[in-house]
ZADRENLO-693719 format. One record per residue: residue in one letter; y negated, x, z negated of N, C-alpha, C in turn. Coordinates in steps of 0.1 Angstrom, whole numbers, plus 5000, padded with zeros to 4 digits. Layout:
AYXZYXZYXZ;...
This chain:
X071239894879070239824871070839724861;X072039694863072539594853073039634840;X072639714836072739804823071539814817;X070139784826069039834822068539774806;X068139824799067439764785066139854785;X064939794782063439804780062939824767;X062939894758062639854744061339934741;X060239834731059039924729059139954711;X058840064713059140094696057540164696;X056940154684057940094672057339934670;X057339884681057039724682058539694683;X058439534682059339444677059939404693;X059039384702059339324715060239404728;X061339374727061839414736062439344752;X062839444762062739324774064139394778;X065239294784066139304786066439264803;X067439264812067139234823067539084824;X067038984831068138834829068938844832;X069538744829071538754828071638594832;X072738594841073538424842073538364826;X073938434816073938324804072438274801;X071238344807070238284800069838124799;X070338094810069637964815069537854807;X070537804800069837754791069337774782;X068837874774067837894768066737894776;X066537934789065037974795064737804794;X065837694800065437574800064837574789;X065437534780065337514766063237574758;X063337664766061737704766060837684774;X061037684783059937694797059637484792;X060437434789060037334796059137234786;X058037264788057237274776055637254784;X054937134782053937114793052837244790;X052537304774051837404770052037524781;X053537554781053537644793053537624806;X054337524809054437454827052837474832;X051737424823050737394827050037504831;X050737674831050137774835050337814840;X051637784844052337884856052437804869;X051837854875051837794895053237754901;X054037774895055137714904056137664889;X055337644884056337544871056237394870;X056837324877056937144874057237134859;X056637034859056736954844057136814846;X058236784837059236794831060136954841;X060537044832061137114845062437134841;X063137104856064637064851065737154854;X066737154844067437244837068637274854;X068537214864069337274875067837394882;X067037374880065637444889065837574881;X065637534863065937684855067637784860;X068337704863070137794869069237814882;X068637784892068537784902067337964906;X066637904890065838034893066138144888;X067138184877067538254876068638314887;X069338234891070038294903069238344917;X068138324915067038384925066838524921;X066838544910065638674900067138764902;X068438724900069538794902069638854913;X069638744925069238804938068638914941;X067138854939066238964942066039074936;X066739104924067139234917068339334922;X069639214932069939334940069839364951;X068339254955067839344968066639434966;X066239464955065139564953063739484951;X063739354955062539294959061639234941;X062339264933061839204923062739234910;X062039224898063139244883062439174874;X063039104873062638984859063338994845;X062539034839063139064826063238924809;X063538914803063738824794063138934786;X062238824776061538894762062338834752;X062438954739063338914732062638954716;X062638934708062338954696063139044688;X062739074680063939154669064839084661;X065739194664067939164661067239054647;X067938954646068338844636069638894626;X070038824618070438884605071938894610;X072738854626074038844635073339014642;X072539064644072239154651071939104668;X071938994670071538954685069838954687;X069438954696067738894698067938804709;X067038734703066638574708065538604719;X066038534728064738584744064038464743;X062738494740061438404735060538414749;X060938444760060038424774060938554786;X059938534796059938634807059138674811;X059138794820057938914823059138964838;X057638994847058639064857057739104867;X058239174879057339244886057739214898;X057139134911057739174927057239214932;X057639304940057039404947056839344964;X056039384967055539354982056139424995;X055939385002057339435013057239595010;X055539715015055839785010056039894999;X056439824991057139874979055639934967;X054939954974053740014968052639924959;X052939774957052139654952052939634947;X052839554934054039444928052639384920;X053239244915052939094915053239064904;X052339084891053239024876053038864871;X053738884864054138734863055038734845;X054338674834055038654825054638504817;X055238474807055338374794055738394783;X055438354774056138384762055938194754;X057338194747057338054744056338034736;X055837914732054837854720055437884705;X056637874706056837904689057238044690;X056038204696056138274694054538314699;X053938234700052638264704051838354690;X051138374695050438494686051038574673;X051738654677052238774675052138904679;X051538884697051538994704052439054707;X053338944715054338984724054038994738;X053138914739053138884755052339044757;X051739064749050839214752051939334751;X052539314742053539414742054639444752;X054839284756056139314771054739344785;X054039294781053139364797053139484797;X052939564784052739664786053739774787;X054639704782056239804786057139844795;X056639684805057039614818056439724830;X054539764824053939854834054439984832;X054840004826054840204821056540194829;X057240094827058440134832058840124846;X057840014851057339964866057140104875;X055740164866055040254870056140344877;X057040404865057640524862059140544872;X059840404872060840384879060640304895;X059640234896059740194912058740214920;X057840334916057040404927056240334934;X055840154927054940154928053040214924;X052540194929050640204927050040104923;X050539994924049239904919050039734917;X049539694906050139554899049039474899;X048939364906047839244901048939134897;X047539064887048038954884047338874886;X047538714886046838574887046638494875;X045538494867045738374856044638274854;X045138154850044438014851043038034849;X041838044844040438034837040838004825;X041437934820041437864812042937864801;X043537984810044237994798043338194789;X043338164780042238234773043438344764;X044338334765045338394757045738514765;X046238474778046338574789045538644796;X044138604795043038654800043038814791;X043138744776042838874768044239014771;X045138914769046039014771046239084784;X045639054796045739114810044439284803;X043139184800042039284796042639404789;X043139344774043239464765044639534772;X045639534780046539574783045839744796;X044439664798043939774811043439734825;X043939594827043739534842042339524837;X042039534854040239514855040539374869;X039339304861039339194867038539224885;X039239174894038639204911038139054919;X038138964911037938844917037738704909;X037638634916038038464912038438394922;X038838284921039438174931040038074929;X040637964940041337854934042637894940;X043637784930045037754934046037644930;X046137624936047637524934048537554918;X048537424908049437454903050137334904;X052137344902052737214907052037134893;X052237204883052137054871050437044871;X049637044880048736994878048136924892;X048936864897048836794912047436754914;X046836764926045336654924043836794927;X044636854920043336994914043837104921;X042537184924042837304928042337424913;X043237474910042337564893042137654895;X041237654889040337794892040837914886;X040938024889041638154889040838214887;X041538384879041038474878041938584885;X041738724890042638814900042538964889;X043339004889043139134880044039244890;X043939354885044739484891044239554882;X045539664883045739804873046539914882;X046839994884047140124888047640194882;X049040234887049840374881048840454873;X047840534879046440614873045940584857;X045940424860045240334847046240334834;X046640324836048440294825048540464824;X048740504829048640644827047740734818;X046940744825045540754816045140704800;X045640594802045840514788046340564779;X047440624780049040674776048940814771;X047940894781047641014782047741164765;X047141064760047541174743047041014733;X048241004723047340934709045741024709;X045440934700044040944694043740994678;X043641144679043441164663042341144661;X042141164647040841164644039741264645;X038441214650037641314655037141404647;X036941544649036841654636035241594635;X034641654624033341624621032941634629;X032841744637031841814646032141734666;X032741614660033241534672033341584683;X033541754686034541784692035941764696;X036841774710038041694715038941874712;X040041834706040441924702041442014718;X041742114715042142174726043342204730;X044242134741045342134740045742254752;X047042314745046942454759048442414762;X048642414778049742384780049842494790;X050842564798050742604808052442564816;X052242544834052642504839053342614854;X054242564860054742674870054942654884;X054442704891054742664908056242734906;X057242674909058342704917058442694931;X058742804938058442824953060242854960;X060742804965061842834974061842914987;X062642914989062743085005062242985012;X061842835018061042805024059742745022;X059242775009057742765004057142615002;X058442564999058242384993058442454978;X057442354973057042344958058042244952;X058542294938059242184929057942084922;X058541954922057341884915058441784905;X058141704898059141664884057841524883;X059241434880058241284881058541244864;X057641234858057941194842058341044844;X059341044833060440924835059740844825;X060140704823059940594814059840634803;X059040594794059140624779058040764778;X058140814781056840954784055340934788;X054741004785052840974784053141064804;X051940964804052141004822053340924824;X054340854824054840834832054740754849;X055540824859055340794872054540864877;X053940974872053241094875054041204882;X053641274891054441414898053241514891;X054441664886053441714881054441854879;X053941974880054042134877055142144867;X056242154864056842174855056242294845;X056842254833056142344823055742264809;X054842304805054942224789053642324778;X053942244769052942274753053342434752;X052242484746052642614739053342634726;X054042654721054242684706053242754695;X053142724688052142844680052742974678;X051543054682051843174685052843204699;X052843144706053943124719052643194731;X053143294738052743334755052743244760;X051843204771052343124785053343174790;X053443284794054543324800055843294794;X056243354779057143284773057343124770;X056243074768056242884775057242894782;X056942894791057142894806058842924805;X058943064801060243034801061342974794;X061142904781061642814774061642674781;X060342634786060142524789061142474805;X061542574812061842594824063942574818;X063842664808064942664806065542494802;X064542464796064942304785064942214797;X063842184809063642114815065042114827;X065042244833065142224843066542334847;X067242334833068342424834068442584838;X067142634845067242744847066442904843;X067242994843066743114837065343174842;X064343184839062943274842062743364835;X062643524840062043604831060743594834;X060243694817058843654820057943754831;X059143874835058343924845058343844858;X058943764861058743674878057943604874;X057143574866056143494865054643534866;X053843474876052443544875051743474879;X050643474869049243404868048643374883;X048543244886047843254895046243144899;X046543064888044742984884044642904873;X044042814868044442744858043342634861;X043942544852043142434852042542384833;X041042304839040242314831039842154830;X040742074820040241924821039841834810;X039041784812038541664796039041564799;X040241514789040541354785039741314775;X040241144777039341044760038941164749;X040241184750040341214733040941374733;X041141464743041341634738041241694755;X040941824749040741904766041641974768;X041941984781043442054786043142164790;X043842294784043542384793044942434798;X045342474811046342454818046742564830;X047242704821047242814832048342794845;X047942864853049242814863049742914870;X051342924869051743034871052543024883;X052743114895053843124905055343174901;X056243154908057743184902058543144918;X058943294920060043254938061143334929;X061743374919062843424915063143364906;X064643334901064943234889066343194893;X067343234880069043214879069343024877;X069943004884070742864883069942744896;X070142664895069942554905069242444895;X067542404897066842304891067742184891;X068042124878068642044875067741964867;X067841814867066641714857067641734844;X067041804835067441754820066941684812;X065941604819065141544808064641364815;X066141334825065441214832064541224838;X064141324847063041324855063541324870;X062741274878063141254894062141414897;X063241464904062841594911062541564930;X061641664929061341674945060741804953;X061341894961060641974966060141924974;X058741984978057541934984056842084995;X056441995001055942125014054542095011;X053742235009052242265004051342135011;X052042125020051142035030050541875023;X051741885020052341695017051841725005;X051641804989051541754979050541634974;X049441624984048241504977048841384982;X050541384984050441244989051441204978;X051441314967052341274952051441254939;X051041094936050141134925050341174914;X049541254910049241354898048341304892;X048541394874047041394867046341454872;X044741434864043841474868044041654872;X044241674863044041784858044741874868;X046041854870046941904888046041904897;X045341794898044841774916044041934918;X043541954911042242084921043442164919;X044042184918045342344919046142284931;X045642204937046642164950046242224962;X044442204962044442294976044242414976;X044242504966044342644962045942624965;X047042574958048042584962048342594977;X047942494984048042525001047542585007;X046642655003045842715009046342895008;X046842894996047543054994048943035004;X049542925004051142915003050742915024;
């Protein structure tokens, strides 16, 4: 992970992992009563051994798995460096399936829409790389900046309540609770938004997709990696048609690009399809079986591979559009 870099394009805001040199800069920001006053465990005046102290926490807990705290950074300056204008990060709960967001962005970068942009970069890559399901966050009532950015980002609000903040001793502040879901971020992400033909019809997207079956009847499944629509999804390998392109022939280009291996198009055969409405276009999505095929599934495209036994697949989430081809899948297999 110490190599990791986050970048959202074609936004400005990028998130890097923290580093021992940050610290004084984080001092140098955080300590600022505009912000102290919104974060639950921020003292004001907050002092510059607490900022070394917490970063060597966030170090920690990044190489125990328990958490990743990233530094937000703005775009390269006229030296080519970026300046880390806040933090964002995620902990995850003992098991692994919850994480806990938590970000800031300094005052002399407020409204810009950074803070919206590292949340939402923070979730897609959250989603995609640590297998968690579900992210809540906590924010003040009354900070109205974050409120919006939790909303427009996708979190749906599940509560209210009070809490402890240090720099406001005396008071209990009243809270708001939000959560979002692999599913939600996903969904989101799912296809841009062209414009609707007159006839506001969702235009028609044909993809078709492939059961790969092994001599002991576990299914290949392919987890779309960071930076990809769906990401943190398990799903059918396979892909878009080309114009004028077969499913079948799909299928075997797409097999070849993805996943290193040869398919003719005679081992391939139709065996159901799927029929789904998103926001904005409808999927139609034939589905083919394949037990013969030259070379050894390899990820060429950053994807986490997994064979799966017919039994187990509803316990890998998928799009919509996968799930009803799963108990037809077990049910033949």
């Amino acid at each position: 992970m110490s190599s990791t870099t986050i970048s959202a394009k074609p936004v400005t805001t990028t998130l890097r992992l923290i580093e021992a040199g940050d610290a004084a800069r984080f001092h140098l920001l955080i300590n600022d009563w505009e912000i102290c006053r919104l974060l639950p465990e921020a003292p004001f005046p907050y002092p510059a051994p607490l900022a070394r102290d917490w970063i060597d926490a966030a170090m920690a807990d990044r190489a125990a798995g328990r958490a990743y705290q990233f530094a937000i950074t703005d775009e390269p300056g006229t030296d080519g460096t970026q300046a880390m204008i806040g933090c964002a990060g995620l902990r995850l709960d003992k098991s692994g399936e919850n994480a806990a967001l938590g970000y800031w962005v300094a005052r002399r970068a407020w409204g810009r829409g950074h803070g919206r942009q590292a949340v939402l970069h923070l979730l897609r890559w959250g989603f995609a790389e640590l297998g968690m399901h579900r992210v809540i966050a906590t924010v003040a009532d009354d900070n109205a900046a974050s409120l919006a950015v939790l909303r427009r980002a996708g979190f749906t609000e599940t509560g209210t309540g009070h809490e402890k903040f240090i720099s406001r001793p005396g008071i209990r502040q009243a809270v708001r609770h939000f959560a979002i879901t692999r599913e939600d971020i996903a969904f989101r992400d799912a296809a841009p938004k062209p414009a609707a033909p007159a006839n506001d019809t969702k235009p028609l997207l044909l993809v078709a997709a492939c059961a790969l079956i092994d001599k002991s009847g576990k299914i290949l499944l392919a987890r779309r990696p960071a930076g990809k629509k769906l990401a943190g999804l398990w799903e059918l390998p396979g892909g878009k048609l080309a114009p004028g392109e077969t499913p079948e022939a799909a299928l075997v280009r797409e097999l070849d690009e993805e996943l290193g291996i040869t398919v003719r198009t005679a081992d391939v055969a139709p065996f159901a399809f799927a029929s789904h409405g998103y926001e904005t276009f409808h999927l139609m999505m034939p589905l083919y079986l394949c037990r013969r095929w030259q070379g050894t599934p390899q990820s060429r495209e950053g994807q986490a591979l997994a064979w799966v036994d017919p039994t187990q697949l509803e316990e890998y989430p998928m799009p919509p559009a996968d799930r009803p081809l799963i108990p037809l899948l077990r049910d033949f297999l």
